[in-house]
BADRENDO-113257 format. One record per residue: residue in one letter; x, y, z of N, C-alpha, C in turn. Coordinates in steps of 0.001 Angstrom, whole numbers, plus 500000, padded with zeros to 6 digits. Example, Ala and Ser with C-alpha at 12.3 -4.5 7.8 and 13.67 -1.06 7.14 Angstrom:
BADRENDO-113257
A513190494310507800512300495500507800513200496700507800S512850497750507080513670498940507140512900500030507870
//
This chain:
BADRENDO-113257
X195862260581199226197033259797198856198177260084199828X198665259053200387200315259142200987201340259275199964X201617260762199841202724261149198952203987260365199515X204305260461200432205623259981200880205713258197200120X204764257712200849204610256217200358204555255728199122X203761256767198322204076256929196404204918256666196075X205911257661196720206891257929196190208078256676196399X207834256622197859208800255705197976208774254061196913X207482253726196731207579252980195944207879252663194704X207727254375194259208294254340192780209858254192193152X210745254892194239211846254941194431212307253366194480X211495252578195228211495251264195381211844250470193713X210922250931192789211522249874191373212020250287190366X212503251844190900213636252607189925214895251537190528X214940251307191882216289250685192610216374249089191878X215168248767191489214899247959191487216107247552189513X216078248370188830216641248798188097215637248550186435X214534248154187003213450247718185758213454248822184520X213488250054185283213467251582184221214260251365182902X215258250644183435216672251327182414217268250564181457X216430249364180886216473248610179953215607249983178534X216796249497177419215988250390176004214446249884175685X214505248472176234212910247818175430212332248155176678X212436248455177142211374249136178718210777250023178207X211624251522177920211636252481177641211121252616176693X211496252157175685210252251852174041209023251967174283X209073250726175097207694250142175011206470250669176129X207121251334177205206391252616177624205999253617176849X207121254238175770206988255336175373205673255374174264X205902253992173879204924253503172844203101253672173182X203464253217174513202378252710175401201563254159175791X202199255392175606201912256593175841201505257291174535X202144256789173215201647257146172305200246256456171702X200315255522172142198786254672171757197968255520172618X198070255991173916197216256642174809196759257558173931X197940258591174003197300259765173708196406259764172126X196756259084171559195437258499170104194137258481170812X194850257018171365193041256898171610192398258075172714X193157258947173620192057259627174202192487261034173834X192572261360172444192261262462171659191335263188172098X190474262406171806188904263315171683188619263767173069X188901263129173824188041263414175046189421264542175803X191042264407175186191330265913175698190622266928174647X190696266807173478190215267967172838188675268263173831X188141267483174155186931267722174950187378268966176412X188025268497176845188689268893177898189130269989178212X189884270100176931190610271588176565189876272384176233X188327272430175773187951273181175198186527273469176524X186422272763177258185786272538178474186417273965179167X187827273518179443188813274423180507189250275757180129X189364275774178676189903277304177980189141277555176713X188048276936176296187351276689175442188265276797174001X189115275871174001190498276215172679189639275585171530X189362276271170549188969275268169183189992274015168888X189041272953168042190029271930168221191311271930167088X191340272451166277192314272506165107193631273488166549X193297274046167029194403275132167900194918274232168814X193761273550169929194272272408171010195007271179170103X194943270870168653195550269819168193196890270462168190X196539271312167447198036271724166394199237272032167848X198777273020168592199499272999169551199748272441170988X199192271524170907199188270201172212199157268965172130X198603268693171124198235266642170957199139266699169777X199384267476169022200086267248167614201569267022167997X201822268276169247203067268661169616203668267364169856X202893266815171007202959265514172336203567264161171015X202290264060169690202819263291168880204313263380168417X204557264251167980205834264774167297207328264531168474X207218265028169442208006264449170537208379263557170413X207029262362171063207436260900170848207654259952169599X207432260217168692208021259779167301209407260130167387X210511261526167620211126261506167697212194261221168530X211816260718169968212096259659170982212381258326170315X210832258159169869211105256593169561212476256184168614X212465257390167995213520257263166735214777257024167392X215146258141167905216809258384168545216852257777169707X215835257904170562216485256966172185217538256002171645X218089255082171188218917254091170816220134255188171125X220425255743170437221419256810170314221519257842171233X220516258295171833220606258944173064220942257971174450X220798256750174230221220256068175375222872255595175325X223496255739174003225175255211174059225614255942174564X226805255500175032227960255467175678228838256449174990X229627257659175631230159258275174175231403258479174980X232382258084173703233525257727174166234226259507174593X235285259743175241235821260345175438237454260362175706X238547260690175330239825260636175547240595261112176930X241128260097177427242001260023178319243530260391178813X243651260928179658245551261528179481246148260308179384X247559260392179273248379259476179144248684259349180667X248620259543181773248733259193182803248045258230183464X246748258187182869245393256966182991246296255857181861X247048256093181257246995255129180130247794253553180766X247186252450180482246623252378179277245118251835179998X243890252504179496242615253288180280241879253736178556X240514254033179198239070253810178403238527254952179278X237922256008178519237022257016179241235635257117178190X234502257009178861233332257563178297232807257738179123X231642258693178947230428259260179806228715258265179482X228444257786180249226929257059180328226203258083180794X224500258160179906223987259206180436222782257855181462X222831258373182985222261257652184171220871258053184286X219844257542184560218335258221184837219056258808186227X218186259944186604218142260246188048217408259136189125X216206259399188982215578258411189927213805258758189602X213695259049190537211836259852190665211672261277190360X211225261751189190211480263147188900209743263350189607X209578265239189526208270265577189634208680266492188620X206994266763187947206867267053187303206013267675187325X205067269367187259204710270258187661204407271020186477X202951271200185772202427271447184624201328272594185081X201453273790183923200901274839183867199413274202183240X198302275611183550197259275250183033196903275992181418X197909277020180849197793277331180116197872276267178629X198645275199178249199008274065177551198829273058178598X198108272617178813197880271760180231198487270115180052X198056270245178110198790268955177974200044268705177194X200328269494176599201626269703176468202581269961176939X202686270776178063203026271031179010203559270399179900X202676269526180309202697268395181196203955266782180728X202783266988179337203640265353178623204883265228177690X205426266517177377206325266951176448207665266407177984X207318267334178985208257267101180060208503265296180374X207419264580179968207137263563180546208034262201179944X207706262819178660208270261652177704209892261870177734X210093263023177956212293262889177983212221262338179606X211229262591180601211976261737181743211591260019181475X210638259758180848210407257983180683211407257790179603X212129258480178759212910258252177421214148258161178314X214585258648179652215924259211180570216042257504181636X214319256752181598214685255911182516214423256070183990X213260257105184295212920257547185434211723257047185587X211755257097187225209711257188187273209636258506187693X208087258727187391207766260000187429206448260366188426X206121261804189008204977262013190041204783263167188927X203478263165188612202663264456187767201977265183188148X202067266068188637201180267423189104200557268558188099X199393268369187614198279268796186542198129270323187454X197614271287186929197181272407187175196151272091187632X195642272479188500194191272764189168193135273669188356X193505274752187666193330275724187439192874275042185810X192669274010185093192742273293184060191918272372184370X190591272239185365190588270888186027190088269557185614X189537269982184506188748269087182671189748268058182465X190984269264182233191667268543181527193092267692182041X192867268273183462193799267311184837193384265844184836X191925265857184964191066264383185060191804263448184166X191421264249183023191286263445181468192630263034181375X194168263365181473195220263014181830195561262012183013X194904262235184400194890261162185101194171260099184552X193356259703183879192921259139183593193240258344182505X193865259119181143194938258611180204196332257919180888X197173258494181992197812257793182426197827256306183682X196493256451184081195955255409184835195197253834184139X195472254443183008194974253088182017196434252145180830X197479253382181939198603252305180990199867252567182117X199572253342183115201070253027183934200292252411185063X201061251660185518201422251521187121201494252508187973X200901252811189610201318254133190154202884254247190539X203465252875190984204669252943190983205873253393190256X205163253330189394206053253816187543206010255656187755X204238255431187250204121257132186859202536257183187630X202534258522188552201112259001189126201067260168188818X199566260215188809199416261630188749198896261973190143X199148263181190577198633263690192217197749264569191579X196366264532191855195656265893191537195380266829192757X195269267830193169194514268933194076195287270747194202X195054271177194756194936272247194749196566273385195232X196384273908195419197914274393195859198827274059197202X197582273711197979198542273256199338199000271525199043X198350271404197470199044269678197144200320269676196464X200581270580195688201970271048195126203021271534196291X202556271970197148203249272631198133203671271578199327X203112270330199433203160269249200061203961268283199286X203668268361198069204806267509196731206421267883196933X206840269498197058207700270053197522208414270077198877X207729269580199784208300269446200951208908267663200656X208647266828199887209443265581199506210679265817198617X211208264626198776212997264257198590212405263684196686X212903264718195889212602263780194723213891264107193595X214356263234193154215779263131192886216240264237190976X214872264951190712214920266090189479213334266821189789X213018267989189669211960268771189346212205269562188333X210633269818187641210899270465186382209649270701186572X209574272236186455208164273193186846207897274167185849X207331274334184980206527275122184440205522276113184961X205840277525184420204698278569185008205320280077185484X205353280964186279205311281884186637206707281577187181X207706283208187235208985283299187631208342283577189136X207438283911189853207629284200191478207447282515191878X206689281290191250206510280721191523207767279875191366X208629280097190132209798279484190035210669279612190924X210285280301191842212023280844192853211437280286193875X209889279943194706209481278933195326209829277404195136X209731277325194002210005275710193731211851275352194134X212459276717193014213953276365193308214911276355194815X213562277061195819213944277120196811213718276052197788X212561275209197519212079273733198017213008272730197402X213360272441196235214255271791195950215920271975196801X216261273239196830217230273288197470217698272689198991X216459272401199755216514271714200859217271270432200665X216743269513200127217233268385199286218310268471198049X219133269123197412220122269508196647219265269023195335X218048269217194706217714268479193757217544269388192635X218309268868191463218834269230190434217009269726189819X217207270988189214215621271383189046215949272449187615X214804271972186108214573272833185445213273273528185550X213607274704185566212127276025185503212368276759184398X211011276697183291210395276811182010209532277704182689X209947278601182530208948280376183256208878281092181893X208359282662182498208304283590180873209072284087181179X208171285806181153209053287042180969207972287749179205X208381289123179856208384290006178621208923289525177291X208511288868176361209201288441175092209060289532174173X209833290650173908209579291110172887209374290600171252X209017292032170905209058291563169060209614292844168202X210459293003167994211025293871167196210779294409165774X210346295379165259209811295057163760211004296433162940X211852295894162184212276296881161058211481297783160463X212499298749159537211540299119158966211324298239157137X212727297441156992212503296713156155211366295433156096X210865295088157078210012294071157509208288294170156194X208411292868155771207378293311154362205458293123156317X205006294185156087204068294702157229203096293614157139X202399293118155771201236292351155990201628291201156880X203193290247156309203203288864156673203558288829157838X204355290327158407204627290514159868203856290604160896X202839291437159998201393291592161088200984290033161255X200319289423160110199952288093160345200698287358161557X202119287063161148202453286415162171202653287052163180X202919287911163734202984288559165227201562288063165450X200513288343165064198827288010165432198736286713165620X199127286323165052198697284605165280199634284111166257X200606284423166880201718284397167848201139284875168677X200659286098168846199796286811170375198810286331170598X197813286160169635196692285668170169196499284114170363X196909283387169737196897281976169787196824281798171495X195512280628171740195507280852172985195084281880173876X194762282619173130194093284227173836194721284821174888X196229284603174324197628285694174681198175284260175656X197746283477176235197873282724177179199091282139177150X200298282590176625201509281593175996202790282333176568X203747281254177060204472281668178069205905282378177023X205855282302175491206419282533174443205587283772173598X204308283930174278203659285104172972204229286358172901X204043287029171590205122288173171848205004289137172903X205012289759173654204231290434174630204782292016174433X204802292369173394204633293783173419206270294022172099X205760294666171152206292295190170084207147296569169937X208559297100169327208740297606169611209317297995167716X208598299134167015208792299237165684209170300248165166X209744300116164672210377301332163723209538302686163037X209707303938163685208857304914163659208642304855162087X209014304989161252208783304875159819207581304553159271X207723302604160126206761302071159748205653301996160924X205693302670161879204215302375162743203298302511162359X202870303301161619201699303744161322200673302418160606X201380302391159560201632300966158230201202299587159256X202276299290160361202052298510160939201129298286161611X200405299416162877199240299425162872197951298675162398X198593299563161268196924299267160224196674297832160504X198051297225159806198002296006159132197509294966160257X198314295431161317198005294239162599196232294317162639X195788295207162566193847295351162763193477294619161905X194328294666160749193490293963159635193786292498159360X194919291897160428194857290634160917194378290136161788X193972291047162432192777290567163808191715290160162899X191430290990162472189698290868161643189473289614160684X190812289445159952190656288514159310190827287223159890X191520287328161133191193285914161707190587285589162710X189697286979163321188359286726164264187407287042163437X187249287528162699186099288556162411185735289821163248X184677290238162685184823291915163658184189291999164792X183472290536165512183528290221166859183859289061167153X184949289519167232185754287962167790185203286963169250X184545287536169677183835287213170709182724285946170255X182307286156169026181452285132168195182085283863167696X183847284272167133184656283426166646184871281942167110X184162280813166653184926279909166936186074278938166846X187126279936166586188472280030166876189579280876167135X188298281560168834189293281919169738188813281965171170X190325281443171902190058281058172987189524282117174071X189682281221175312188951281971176403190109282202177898X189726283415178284190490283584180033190529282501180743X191241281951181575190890281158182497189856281232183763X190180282351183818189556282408185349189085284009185284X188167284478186036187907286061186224188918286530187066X189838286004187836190785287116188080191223287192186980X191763286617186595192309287352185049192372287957184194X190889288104183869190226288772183628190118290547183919X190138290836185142190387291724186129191873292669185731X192295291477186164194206292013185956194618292150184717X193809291854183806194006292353182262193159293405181897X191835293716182342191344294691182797192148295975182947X192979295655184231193600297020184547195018297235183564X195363296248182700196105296913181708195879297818181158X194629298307180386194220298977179546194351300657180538X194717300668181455194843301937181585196395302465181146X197110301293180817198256301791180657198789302590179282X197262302586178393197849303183176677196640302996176265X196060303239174813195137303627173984194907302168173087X193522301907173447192750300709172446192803301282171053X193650300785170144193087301265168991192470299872168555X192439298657168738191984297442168560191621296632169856X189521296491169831189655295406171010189285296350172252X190184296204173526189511296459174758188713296151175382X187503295327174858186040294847174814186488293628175830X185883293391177410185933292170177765184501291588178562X184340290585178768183084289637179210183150288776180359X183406289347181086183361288743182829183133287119182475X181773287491182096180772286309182336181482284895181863X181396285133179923181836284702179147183142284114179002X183915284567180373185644284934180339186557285482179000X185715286115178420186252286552176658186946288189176802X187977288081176703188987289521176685189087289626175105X188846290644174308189044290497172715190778290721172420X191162290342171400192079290818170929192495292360171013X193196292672171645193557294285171831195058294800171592X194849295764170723196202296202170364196150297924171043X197800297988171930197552299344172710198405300203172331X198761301495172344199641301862171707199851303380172697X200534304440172610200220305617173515200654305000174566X201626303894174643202431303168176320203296303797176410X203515304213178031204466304730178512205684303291178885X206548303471178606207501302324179385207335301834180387X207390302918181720207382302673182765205633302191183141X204964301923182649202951301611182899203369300284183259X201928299671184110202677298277184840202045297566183435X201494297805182486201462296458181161202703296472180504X203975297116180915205002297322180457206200296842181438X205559296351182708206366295933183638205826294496184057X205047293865184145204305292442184121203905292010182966X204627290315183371204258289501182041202447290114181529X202233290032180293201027290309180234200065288955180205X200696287858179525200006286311179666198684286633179323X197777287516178239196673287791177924196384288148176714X195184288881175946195265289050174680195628291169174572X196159291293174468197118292613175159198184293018174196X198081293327173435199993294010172662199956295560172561X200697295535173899201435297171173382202315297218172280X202241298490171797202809298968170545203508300202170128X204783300149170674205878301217170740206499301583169675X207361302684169465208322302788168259209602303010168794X210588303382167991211895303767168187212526304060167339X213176305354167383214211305944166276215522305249165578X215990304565166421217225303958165639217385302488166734X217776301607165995218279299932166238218515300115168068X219334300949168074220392300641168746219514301199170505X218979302274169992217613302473171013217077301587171680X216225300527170793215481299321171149216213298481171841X217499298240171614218270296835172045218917298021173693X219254299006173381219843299412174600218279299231175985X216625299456175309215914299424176142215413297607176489X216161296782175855216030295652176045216729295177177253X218144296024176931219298295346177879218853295750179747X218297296656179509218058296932180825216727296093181332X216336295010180642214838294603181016215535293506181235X214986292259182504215093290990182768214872289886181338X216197289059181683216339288073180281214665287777179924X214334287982178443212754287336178498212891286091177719X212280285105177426211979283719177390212373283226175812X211646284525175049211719284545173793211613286142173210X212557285988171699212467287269171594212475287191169708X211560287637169279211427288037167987212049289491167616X212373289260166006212977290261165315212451290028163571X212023291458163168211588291063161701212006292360160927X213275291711160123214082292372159234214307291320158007X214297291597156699215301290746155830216506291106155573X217337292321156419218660292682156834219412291494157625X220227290975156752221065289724157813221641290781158909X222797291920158160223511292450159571222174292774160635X221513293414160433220249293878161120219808292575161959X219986291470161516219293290005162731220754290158163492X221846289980162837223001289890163493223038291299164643X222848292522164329223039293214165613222267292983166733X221189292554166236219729292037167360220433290404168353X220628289882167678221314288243167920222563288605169206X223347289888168448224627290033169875224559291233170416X223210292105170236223429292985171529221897292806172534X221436291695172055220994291202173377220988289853173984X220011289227175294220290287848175532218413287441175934X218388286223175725216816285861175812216877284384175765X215978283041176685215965281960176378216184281706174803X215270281920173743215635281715172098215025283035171373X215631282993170255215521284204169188214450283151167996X213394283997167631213172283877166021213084284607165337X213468284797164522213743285489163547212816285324162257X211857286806161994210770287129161201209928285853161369X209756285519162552208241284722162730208145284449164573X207121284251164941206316283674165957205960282454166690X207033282003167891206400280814168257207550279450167516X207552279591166208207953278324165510208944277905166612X209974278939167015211087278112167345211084277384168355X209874276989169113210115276060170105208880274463169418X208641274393168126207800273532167617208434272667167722X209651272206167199210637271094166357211127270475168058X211821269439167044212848269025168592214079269214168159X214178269445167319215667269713166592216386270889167428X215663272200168282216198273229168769215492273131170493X216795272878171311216240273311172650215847274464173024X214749274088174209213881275251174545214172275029175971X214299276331176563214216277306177569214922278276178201X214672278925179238214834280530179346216309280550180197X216425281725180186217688282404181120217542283200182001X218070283230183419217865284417184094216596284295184784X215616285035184697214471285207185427213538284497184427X213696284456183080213153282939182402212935281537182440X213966281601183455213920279772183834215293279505184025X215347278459183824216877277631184102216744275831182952X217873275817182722217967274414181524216497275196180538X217210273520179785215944273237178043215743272127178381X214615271779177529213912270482177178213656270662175484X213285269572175109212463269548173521213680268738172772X213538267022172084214290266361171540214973265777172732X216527265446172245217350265783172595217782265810174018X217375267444173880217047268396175163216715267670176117X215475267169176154214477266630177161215450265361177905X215862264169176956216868263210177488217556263962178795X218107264720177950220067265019178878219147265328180283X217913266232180560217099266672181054216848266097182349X216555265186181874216763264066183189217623262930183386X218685263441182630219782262339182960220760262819183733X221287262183184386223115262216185024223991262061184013X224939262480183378225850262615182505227131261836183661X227276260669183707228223259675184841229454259380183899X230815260376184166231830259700183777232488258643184242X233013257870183544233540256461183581235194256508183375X236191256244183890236919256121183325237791253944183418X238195253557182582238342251978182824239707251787182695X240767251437183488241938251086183735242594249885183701X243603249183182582243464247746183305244761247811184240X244894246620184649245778246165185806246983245567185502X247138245587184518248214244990183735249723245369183590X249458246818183379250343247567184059250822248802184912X251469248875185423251225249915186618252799250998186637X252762251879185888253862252423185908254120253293187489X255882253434187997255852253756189117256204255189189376X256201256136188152256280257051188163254982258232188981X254328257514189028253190258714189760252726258304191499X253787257073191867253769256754193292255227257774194028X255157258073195250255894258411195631256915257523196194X257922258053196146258961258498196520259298259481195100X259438260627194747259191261282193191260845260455192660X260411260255191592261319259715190857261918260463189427X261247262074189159262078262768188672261861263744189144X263020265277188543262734266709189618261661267019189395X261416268547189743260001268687189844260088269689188562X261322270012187555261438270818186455260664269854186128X261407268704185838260945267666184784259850267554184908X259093267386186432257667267097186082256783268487185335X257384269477185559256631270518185003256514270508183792X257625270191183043258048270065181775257039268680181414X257180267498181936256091266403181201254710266574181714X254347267405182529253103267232182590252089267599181383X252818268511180423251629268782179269251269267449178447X252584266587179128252566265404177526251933264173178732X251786264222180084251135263376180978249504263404181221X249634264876181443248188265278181424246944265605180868X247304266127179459247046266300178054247158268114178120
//
């Protein structure tokens, strides 16, 4: 494919101004939701091809997600596309100010292989909801379920509209050397500071949805069974693979022990006692990965798990404990099925060993102490907080998602996603009618006076 020429043509009937009608936009968005129905099956095929995800897991957290999005697009776009008024000094007067939110132009769009389709189409639908065309870059590393997406989007866009580019890393890296007027990349923070640095050639406005260390904090008020549950189903979902899973726990000496237990006895109950048999749980991507999760385990003590399968790509659920801080599973995202398991003597311990760690993406806390969420909430900082649960808070569209710092840069999700790829274009409208001569020169009062009216000129 001639990327340049792609592109230019999509650039060609964004100019063209076809994008930026509401019944355009509908009726694309629509056109994407009929897709993804009808080729359900064959991503659940896909997904389970590429990471072998059971299908209740690839629904709930990818095709269900993708649904939920665009229902709530379809709903609000009307309202995400007005005009919102804003107030004007009396020096503009007599004048009209509001802000129009503008599509950019040709976004790219740059999807991890871990959620390959969520990932991908969650980003997708706030830039077609914004009035853009779009270039899609699928993970390689996913390659089932790259197809099956080119292929869902080749049966209802135009390439001019929306393409997908498929190939390998020197094709992303060739995507990046083009002029494209928003990027929004998903995946790894070394890879994020590559992208933000290709964009910068071209001044192009760019969100990066990266991780980081997400802790999970556990009280000692925290009731242990429902905590264990959900921390477990938060880590492992995906077989650690989640750029939000908790990645390493930090609990209240009181209750470690208790906690412990309990977390084993949520593994078991939702693998069984070889989870390796389970069919509902996922798989490694690749054998490096494999490898490099491998050499975690030297960093602390299996009391759950350790067990992995080259072949199979199956790492079990493993809980580690006996971690030193400084061990590199304590210094790299872990992105695997992996939870170290620390304690700490008092609150204030944990949050002081937080502050010194790079912003992480997401950060759990499980207390039914309000002050206790409240000291957690302002003595640290993290893309989003949930509080006594796992994951939820980036489900809804009601709450934007993404990171800070070495987490990423901007949100998406609802809302979010719109502004995302829009220009926020102030307007201000003047009529001609009258023209007071006070703000032309020759000054026509002192300059007390003007000091004095400027609060009531300027606002």
């Amino acid at each position: 494919m001639n990327l340049a020429a792609s592109i230019q043509r999509q650039r060609a009937l964004f100019q063209t101004g076809a994008t930026r009608p509401l019944a355009f936009r509908r009726a694309r968005l629509r056109e994407l939701e009929d897709a993804v129905g009808s080729h359900e099956q064959a991503l659940l095929e896909a997904l389970h091809a590429d990471l072998r995800k059971p299908p209740h897991e690839a629904f709930g957290s990818e095709i269900g997600l993708v649904r939920a999005e665009l229902r709530h697009a379809l709903r609000h776009l009307p309202s995400w596309m007005a005009r919102r008024r804003r107030p004007v000094p009396w020096l503009a007067w007599p004048g009209r100010g509001f802000v129009e939110p503008e599509p950019y132009g040709v976004a790219l769009i740059i999807g991890p292989w871990n959620y390959p389709v969520q990932l991908l189409l969650a980003p997708l639908i706030g830039a077609l909801a914004a009035g853009n065309c779009v270039v899609l870059k699928p993970s390689e590393f996913a390659p089932r379920t790259a197809a099956a997406l080119a292929r869902l989007i080749e049966a209802i866009y135009p390439e001019d509209y929306v393409t997908v580019v498929q190939g390998e890393r020197e094709t992303a890296e060739a995507l990046l050397c083009e002029r494209f007027d928003a990027i929004f990349f998903t995946g790894s923070t070394a890879v994020g500071r590559l992208v933000m640095a290709a964009a910068a050639r071209h001044l192009t406005p760019v969100t990066l949805e990266l991780g980081g260390k997400s802790p999970c904090i556990v009280c000692a008020d925290a009731p242990l069974e429902t905590t264990a549950r959900r921390i477990v189903w938060g880590k492992f979902l995906n077989a650690g693979q989640s750029c939000v899973a908790p990645d390493f726990v930090l609990v209240d000496r009181r209750v470690r022990d208790g906690l412990l237990a309990a977390l084993q006895r949520a593994v078991r109950a939702f693998y069984g006692q070889d989870p390796q048999k389970s069919p509902d749980y996922a798989r490694i991507v690749n054998p490096r990965h494999i490898d490099r999760l491998a050499g975690y385990l030297q960093g602390g003590k299996p009391i759950e798990g350790g067990r992995w399968d080259a072949q199979d790509l199956y790492f079990a659920p493993t809980i580690l404990t006996d971690v030193a801080p400084d061990a590199p599973v304590m210094q790299d995202e872990i992105f695997g099925p992996i939870l170290p398991v620390l304690e700490f003597d008092r609150l204030e311990n944990a949050l002081e060993m937080l502050r010194e760690r790079p912003t992480p993406l997401a950060l759990y806390v499980f207390t039914r102490d309000r002050s206790m969420q409240e000291r957690v909430l302002k003595g640290t900082r993290s893309g989003g907080v949930c509080v006594n649960d796992t994951l939820t808070h980036m489900v809804g569209s009601g709450l934007p998602f993404g990171g800070l710092g070495e987490s990423g840069l901007g949100a998406y999700h609802g809302r979010a996603s719109f502004d995302c790829f829009s220009h926020s274009r102030s307007v201000l409208r003047r009529s001609l009618a009258i023209d007071p001569a006070l703000r032309y020169p020759p000054p026509r009062i002192s300059l007390a006076a003007l000091k004095r009216a400027s609060r009531f000129l300027l606002g």
